[in-house]
C-alpha positions as a printed Julia matrix, in Angstrom:
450×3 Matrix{Float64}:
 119.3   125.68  120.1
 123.17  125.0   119.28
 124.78  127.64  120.98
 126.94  130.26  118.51
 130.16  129.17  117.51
 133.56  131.71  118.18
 135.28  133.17  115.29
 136.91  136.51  114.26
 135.04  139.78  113.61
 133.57  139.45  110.4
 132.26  135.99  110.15
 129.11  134.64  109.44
 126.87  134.28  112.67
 125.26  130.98  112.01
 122.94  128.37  113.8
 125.11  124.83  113.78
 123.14  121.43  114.02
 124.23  120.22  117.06
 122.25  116.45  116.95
 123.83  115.16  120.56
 121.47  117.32  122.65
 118.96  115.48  124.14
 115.22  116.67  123.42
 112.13  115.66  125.44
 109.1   116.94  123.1
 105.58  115.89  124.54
 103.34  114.48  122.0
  99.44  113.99  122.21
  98.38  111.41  119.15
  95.1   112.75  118.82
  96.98  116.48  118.23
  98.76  115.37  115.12
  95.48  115.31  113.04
  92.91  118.23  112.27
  89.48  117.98  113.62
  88.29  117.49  109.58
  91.33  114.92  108.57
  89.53  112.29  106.23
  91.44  109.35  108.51
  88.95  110.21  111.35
  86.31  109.51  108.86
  88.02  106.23  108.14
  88.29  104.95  111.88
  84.28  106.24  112.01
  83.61  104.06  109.37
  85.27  101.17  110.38
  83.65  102.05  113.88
  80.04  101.13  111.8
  81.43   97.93  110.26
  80.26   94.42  111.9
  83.88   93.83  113.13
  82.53   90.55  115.48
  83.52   87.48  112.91
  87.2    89.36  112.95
  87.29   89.83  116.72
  86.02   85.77  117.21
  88.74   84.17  114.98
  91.04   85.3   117.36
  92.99   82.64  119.38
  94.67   84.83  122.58
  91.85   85.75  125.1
  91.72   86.26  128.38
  92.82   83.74  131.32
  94.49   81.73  127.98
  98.22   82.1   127.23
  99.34   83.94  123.64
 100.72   87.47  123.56
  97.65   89.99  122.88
  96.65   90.19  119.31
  96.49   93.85  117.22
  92.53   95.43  117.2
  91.34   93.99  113.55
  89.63   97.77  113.87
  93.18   98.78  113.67
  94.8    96.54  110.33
  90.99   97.23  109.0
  91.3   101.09  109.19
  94.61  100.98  108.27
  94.24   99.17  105.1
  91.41  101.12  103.88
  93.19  104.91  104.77
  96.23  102.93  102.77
  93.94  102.36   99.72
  92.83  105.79   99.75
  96.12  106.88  100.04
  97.2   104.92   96.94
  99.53  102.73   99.22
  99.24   98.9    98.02
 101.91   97.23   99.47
 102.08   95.76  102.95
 105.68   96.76  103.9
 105.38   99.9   102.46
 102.03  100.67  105.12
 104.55   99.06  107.48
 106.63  101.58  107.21
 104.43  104.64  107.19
 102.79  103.53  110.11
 106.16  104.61  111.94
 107.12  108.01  110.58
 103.42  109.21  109.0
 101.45  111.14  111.42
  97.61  109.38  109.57
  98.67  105.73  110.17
 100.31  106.73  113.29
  96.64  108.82  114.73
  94.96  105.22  113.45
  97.57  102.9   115.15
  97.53  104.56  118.43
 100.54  103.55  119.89
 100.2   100.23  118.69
 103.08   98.24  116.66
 102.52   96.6   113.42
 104.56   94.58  111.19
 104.1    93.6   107.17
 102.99   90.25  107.93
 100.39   91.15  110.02
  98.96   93.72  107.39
  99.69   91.36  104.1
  97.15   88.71  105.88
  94.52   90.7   106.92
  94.48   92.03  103.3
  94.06   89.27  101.3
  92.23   86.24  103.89
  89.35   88.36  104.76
  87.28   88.45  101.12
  84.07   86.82  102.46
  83.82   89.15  104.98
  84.66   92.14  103.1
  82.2    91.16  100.51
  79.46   90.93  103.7
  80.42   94.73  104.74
  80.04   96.05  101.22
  76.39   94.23  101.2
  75.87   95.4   104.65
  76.64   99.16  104.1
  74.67   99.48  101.0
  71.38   97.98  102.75
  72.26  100.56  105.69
  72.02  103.2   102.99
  68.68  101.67  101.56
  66.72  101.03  104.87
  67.71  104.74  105.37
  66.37  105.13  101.68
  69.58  107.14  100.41
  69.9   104.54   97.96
  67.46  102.52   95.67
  69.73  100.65   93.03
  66.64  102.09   90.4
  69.6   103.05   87.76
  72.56  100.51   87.86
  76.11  100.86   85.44
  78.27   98.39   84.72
  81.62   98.49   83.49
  84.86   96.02   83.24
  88.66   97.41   83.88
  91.41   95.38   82.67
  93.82   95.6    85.52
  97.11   94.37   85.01
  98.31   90.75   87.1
 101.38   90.16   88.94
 102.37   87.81   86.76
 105.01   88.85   83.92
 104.72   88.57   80.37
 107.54   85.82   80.72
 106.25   83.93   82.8
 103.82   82.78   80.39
 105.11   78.87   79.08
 103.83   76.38   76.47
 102.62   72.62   78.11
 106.35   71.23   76.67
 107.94   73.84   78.83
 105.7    73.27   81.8
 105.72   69.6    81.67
 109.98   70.22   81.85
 109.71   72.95   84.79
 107.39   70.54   86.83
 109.44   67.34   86.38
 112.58   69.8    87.61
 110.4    71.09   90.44
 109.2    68.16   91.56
 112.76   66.77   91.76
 114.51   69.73   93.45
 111.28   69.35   96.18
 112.67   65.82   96.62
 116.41   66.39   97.01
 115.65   69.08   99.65
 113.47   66.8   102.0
 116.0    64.43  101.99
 118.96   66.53  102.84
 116.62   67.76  105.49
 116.28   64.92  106.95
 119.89   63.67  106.71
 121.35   67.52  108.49
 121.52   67.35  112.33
 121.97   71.32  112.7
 119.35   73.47  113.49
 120.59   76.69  112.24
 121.03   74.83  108.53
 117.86   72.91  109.03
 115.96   76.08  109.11
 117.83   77.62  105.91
 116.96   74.36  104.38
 113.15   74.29  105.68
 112.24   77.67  104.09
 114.38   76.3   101.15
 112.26   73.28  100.62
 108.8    75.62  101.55
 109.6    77.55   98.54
 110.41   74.82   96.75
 106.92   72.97   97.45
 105.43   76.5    96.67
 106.63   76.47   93.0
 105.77   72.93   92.6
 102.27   73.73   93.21
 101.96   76.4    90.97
 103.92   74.62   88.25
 100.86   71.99   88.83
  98.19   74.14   88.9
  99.18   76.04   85.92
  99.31   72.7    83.94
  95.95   71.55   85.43
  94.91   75.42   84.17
  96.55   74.2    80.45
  94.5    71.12   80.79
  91.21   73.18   80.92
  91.98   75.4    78.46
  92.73   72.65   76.0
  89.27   71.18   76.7
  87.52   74.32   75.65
  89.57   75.06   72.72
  87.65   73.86   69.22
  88.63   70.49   68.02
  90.85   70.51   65.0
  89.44   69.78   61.65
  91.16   66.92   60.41
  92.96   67.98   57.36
  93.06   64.89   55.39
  89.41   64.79   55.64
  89.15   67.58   53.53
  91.04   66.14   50.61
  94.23   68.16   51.69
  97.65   66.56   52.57
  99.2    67.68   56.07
 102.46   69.24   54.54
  99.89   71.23   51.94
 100.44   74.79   52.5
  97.09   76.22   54.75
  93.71   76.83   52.63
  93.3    80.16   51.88
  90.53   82.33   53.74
  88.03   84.44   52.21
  90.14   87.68   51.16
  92.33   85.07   50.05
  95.17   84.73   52.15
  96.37   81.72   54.21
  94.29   81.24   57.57
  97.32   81.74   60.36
  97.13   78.35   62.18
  95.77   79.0    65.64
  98.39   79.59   68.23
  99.12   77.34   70.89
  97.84   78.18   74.1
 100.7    79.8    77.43
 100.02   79.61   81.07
 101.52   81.95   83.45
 104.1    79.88   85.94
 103.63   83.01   88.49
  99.97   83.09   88.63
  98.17   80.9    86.7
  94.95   82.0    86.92
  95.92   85.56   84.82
  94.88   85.15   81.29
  96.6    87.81   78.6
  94.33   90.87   77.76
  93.81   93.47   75.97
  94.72   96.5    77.88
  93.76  100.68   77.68
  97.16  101.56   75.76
  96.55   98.66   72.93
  99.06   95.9    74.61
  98.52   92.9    75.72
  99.95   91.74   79.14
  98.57   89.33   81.81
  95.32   90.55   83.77
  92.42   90.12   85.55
  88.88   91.5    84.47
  87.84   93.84   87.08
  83.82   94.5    86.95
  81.85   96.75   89.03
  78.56   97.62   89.35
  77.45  101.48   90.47
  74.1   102.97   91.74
  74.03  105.76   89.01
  72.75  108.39   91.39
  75.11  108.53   93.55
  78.4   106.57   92.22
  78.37  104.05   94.92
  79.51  101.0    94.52
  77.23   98.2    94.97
  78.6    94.82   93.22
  81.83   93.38   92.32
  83.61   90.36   90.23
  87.01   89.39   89.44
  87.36   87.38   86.29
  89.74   86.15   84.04
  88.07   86.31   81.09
  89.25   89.65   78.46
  85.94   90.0    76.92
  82.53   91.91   79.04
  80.59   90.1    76.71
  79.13   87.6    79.11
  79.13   89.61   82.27
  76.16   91.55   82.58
  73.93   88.27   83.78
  75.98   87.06   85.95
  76.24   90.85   87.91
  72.58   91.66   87.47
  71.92   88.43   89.27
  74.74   89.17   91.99
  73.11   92.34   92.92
  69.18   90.53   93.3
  71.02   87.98   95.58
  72.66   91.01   97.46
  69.8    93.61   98.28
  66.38   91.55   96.73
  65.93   94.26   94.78
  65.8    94.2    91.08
  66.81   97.51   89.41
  64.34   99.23   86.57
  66.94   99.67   83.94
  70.9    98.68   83.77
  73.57  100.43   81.69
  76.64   99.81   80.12
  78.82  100.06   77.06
  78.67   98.19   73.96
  80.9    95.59   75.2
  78.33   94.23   77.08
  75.7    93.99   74.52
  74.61   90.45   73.85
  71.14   89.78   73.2
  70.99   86.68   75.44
  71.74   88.7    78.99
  68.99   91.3    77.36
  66.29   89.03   77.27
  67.35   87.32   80.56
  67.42   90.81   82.33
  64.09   91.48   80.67
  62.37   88.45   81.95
  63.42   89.69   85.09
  62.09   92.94   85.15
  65.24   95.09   84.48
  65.33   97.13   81.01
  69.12   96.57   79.75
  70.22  100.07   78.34
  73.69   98.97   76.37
  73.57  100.15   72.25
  72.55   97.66   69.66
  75.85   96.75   67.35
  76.26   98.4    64.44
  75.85   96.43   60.93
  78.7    97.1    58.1
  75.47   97.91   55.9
  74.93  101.57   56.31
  71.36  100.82   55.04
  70.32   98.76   57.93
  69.09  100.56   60.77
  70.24   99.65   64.27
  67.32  100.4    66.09
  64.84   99.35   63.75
  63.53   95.55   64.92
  64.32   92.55   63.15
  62.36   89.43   61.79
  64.2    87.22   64.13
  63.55   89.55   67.04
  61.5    88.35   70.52
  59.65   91.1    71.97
  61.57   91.63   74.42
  64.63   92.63   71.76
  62.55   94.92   69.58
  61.49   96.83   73.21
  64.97   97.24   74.12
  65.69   98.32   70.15
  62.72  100.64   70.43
  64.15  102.76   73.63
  67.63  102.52   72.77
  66.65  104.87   69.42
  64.25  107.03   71.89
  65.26  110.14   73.57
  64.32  108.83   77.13
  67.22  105.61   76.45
  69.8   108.26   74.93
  69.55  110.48   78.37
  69.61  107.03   80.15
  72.73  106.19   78.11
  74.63  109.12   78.96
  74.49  108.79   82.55
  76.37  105.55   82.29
  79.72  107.58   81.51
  79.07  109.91   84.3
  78.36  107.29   87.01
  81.01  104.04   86.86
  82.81  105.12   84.79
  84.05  108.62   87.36
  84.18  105.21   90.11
  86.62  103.39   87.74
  88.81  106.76   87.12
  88.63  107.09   90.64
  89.73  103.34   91.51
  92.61  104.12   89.22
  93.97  107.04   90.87
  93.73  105.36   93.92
  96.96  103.03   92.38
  94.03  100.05   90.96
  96.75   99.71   88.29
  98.05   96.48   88.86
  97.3    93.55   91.12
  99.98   92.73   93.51
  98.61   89.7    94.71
  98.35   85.88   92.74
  95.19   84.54   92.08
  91.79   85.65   91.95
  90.89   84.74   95.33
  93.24   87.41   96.29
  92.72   90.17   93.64
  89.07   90.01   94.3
  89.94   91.36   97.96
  91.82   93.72   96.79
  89.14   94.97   94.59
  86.44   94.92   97.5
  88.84   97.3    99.27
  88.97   99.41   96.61
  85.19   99.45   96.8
  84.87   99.93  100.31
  87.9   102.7   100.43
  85.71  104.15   97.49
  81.91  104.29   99.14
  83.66  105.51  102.31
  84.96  108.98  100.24
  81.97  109.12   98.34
  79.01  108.96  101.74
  81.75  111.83  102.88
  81.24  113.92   99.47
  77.26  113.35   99.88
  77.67  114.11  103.68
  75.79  110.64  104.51
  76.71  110.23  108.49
  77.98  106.74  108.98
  75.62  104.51  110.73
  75.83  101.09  112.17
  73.04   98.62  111.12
């Protein structure tokens, strides 16, 4: 305490910062956190996970030379009390693991830096992808969890690429010819400087340099395969019609727009532009997940470029057989998903689709009722969506993934802040991980190693 200052009668009697003083304050780690702080759950779950693939990729060991390397149980339990936390960026955790008293109880006493943190994020997906298998077949050996009811649903989550970065082939064709000459000029003024300290500045130079080059390339290889999908073009003259002649009116009878020419992203060429929740359109990824109704666990993901769910309830119904061998009884999700090819190839395998038939602009044609063209399969799935037993199925879907989305996006699962979909699909399976971890805490399941 700063001891009181003189003054005349009268004065104020105040308590003065005095910031010279020096303090010794003893300080236990495991103190700073309440017995029932949600990061001890974190390190317990991380304690469950199969942390030996981490532990043999790395290089120091003993007898060998190499400074020590940071416990992946660490960077692991750090990342996922980050997620929870809403904390997505690596120097941001950085930072917080220095001053917070969470990421300090999880470090232990042990330094970490950005680097560190932004690789162990974003190079681990096949592994994360095993632990989300592996928990959820813990939790059905232990028969908390039977995959019986599954929901799907897609989020449109925005990409780190900007809505500028988006270019024409003209455009990309010019940036890559500049690229690929700026990548030249560097190496060879490399090569001609003798100093070291300008050798480095001009190494990390040229490294950026090649970096940008390579996206350039691979967003015109990306233009390449989107040109190769796109519809031919009619040829105009075939149809009797000069080129100059004005466009042929459509139906309602004004001109057909000519279709517009496709833009890659030079940032992150793998984002496509999407639809988002507010009506815009911006560059995204297509963020699926797939949710054990019961209990709002998370049991499949997908990244994908594509805007449209259309075609993604196959291709997740036969993720999750490959994943557990079990094939669920019925499998919900909005009308986005409704096409009548995934319901007769979920059929054939044994799983009921529960999505709502799409409405007909004739008011006098029932939905439910089955069609001529219909297999049997389609007039079953016709039959229980007008039931009450596939209306009280329906309903669960907006109480089950779509409370796991909410939560994924209050958890900061705004926006991707890694390139690629590599990448954004790790990020996602932390999200998924960070989420089943608060969720077996809410349904007091005990974590348990398998």
């Amino acid at each position: 305490m700063a001891a009181q200052p003189q003054g005349s009668a009268g004065e104020p009697r105040l308590l003065r910062a005095q910031r010279d003083q020096v303090e010794l304050r003893p300080c236990e780690l495991d103190a700073l956190l309440a017995p029932d702080h949600p990061a001890r759950n974190v390190w317990a779950f991380v304690q469950a996970l199969d942390l030996a693939p981490l532990y043999a990729a790395i290089k120091s060991v003993r007898g060998g030379a190499g400074a020590p390397a940071t416990d992946p149980a660490i960077l692991v339990a750090l990342w996922l009390w980050a997620t929870i936390d809403g904390v997505g960026s690596a120097r941001e955790l950085a930072r917080l693991c220095e001053r917070d008293d969470a990421y300090r109880w999880i470090c232990g006493g042990v330094g970490v830096n950005h680097h560190s943190l932004s690789d162990v994020r974003t190079q681990h997906a096949a592994w994360l992808d095993a632990q989300l298998t592996r928990s959820m077949a813990a939790l059905m050996e232990r028969r908390l969890v039977t995959l019986n009811v599954v929901a799907q649903d897609g989020m449109r989550v925005r990409a780190a690429a900007k809505a500028a970065s988006l270019r024409r082939r003209e455009r990309l064709q010019r940036l890559h010819e500049q690229a690929q000459a700026q990548l030249q000029a560097l190496k060879a003024e490399l090569h001609e400087d003798a100093g070291a300290s300008s050798r480095r500045k001009q190494a990390a130079q040229e490294r950026a340099a090649r970096e940008r080059e390579q996206r350039l390339a691979q967003a015109l290889a990306t233009m390449d395969k989107i040109e190769r999908l796109r519809p031919p073009k009619k040829d105009k003259k075939a149809k009797g019609r000069d080129h100059d002649d004005p466009p042929a009116p459509s139906a309602s009878g004004t001109a057909r727009k000519p279709e517009p020419e496709p833009r890659v992203s030079t940032t992150d060429p793998e984002a496509r532009v999407m639809k988002m929740a507010d009506g815009g359109f911006r560059p995204a990824f297509n963020a699926q997940l797939a949710v054990d109704a019961p209990t709002q666990l998370i049991a499949a993901v997908a990244v994908t470029n594509s805007g449209s769910d259309m075609g993604q309830m196959a291709p997740m119904h036969q993720q999750l057989v490959q994943r557990y061998g079990r094939v669920p009884k019925h499998w919900l999700g909005d009308g986005g998903f409704t096409k009548l090819q995934a319901i007769e190839a979920l059929h054939a395998q044994g799983t009921q689709a529960v999505v709502p038939p799409p409405s007909s602009r004739n008011p006098a044609i029932d939905p439910f009722a089955p069609k001529d063209s219909d297999s049997a399969a389609l007039a079953q799935w016709r039959a229980l969506m007008g039931s009450d037993e596939g209306k009280v199925l329906y309903r669960q879907r907006g109480a089950t993934v779509e409370c796991a989305n909410a939560q994924l996006r209050r958890r900061g699962l705004q926006q991707f802040n890694v390139r690629g979909l590599l990448k954004a699909h790790a990020v996602l399976l932390w999200h998924a991980l960070a989420h089943n971890l608060m969720r077996m805490c809410s349904l007091g399941i005990a974590f348990a190693a398998s």
